[in-house]
C-alpha positions in Angstrom: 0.0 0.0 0.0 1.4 3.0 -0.8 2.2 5.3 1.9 0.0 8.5 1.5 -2.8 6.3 1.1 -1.5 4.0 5.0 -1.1 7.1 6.3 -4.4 8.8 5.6 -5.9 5.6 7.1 -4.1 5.9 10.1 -5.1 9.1 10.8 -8.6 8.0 9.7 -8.4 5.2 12.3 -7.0 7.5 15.1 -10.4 10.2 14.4 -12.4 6.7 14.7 -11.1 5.8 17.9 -11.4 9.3 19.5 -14.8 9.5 19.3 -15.1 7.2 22.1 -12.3 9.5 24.2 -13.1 11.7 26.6 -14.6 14.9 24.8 -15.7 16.4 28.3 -14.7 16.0 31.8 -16.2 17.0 34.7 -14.9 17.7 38.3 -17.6 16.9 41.0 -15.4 17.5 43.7 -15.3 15.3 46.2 -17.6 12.9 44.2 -14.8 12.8 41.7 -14.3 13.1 37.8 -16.8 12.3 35.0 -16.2 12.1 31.8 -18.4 12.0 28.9 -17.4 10.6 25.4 -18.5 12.3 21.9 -20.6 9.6 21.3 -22.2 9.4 24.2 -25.9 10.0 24.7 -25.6 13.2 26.0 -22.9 14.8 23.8 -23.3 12.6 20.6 -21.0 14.7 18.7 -18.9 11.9 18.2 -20.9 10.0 15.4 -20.4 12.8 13.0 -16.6 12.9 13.0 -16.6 8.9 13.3 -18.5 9.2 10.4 -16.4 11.9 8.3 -13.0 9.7 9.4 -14.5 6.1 8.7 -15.3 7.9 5.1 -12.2 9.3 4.6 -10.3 6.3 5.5 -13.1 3.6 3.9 -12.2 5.9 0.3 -8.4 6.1 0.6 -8.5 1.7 1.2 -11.1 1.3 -1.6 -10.7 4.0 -4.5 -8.0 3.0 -7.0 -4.9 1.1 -6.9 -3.8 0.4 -3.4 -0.5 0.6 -4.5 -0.2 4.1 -6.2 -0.8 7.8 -4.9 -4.7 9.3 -4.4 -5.4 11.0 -8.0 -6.4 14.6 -8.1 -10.1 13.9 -7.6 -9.7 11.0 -4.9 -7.6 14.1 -2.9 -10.2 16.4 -2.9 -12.4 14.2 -1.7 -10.0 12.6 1.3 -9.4 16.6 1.8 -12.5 17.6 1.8 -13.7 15.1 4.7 -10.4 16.1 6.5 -11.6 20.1 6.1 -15.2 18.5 7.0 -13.9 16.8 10.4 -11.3 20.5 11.3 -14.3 22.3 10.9 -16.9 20.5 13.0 -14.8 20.3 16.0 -13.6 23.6 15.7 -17.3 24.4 15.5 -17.8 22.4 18.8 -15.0 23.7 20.6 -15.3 27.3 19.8 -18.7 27.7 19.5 -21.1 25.0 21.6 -18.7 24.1 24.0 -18.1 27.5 25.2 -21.1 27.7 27.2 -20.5 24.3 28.5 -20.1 22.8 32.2 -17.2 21.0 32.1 -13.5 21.0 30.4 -12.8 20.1 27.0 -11.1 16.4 27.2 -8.5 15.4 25.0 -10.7 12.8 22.6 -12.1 16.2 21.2 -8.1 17.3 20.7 -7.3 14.1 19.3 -10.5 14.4 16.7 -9.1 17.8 15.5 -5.1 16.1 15.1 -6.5 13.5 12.8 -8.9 15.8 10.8 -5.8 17.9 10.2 -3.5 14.8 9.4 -6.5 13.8 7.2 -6.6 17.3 5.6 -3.2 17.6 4.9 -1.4 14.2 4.3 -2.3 13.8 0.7 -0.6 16.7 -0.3 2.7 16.5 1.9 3.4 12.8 1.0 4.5 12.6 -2.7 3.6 10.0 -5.4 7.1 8.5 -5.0 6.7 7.9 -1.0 8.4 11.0 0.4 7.7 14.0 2.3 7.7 17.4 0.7 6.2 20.8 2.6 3.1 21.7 -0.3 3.3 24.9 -1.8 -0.3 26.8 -3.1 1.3 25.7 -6.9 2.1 21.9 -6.0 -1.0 21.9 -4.3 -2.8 23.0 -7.5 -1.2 20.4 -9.3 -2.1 18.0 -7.2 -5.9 18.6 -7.4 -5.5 19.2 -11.1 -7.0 22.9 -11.1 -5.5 24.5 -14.1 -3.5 28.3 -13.6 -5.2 29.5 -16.8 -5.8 33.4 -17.5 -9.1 33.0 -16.5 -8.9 31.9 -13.1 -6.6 34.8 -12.3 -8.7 37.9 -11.9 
């Protein structure tokens, strides 16, 4: 399997498994610590990032040959559920979570890691297995968008 492809899968896997990580603890005092996961009942968060990372790793297994690089549409589409996972926790952390009751635990940290590492591996790990920091034009070539005159204005 070709790396891009393993590693988008394990940071597909690691999303998966934080949904079931604490997302928010709570100090009771004497009465101890609770802590609720994102899939949990009363949170229930969790399902739609499990959902975004089980996609985004279920398409990076299944879509083309194991064994060569995500094409340009396959890496807008692992991208775009790595964006879609980054922006739903940040929407829970900046925006429903601020008038929670308890402290943001680290499953909700971990979520955000591996929507990032989603978002950005396919674009940082080349076609021939190495590393390389993208740059806006690599990144256009990579997706395929075409730097015509008509897109400049």
């Amino acid at each position: 399997m070709h790396k891009q492809r393993l590693f988008v899968i394990i940071a597909a896997a690691i999303g998966i498994l934080s949904a079931f990580l604490p997302w928010i603890s709570i100090n009771l005092g004497f009465l101890g610590k609770m802590s609720i996961s994102g899939v949990s009942g009363a949170v229930g968060d969790g399902w739609a990032t499990l959902a975004l990372a089980a996609a985004a790793g279920g398409f990076a297994f299944t879509q083309g040959e194991r064994s060569a690089e995500l094409d340009a549409k396959n890496k807008k589409i692992v991208a775009g559920l790595g964006g879609a996972i980054v922006g739903y926790i940040l929407f829970f952390v900046f925006v429903r979570a601020q008038g929670g009751f308890g402290a943001m635990g680290y499953g909700v940290w971990l979520t955000l890691l591996s929507g990032l590492g989603v978002l950005a591996v396919p674009f940082v790990i080349k076609g021939d297995g190495g590393f390389e920091m993208p740059t806006k034009d690599s990144i256009k070539a990579d997706i395929g968008a075409e730097d015509s005159d008509e897109n400049k204005a």
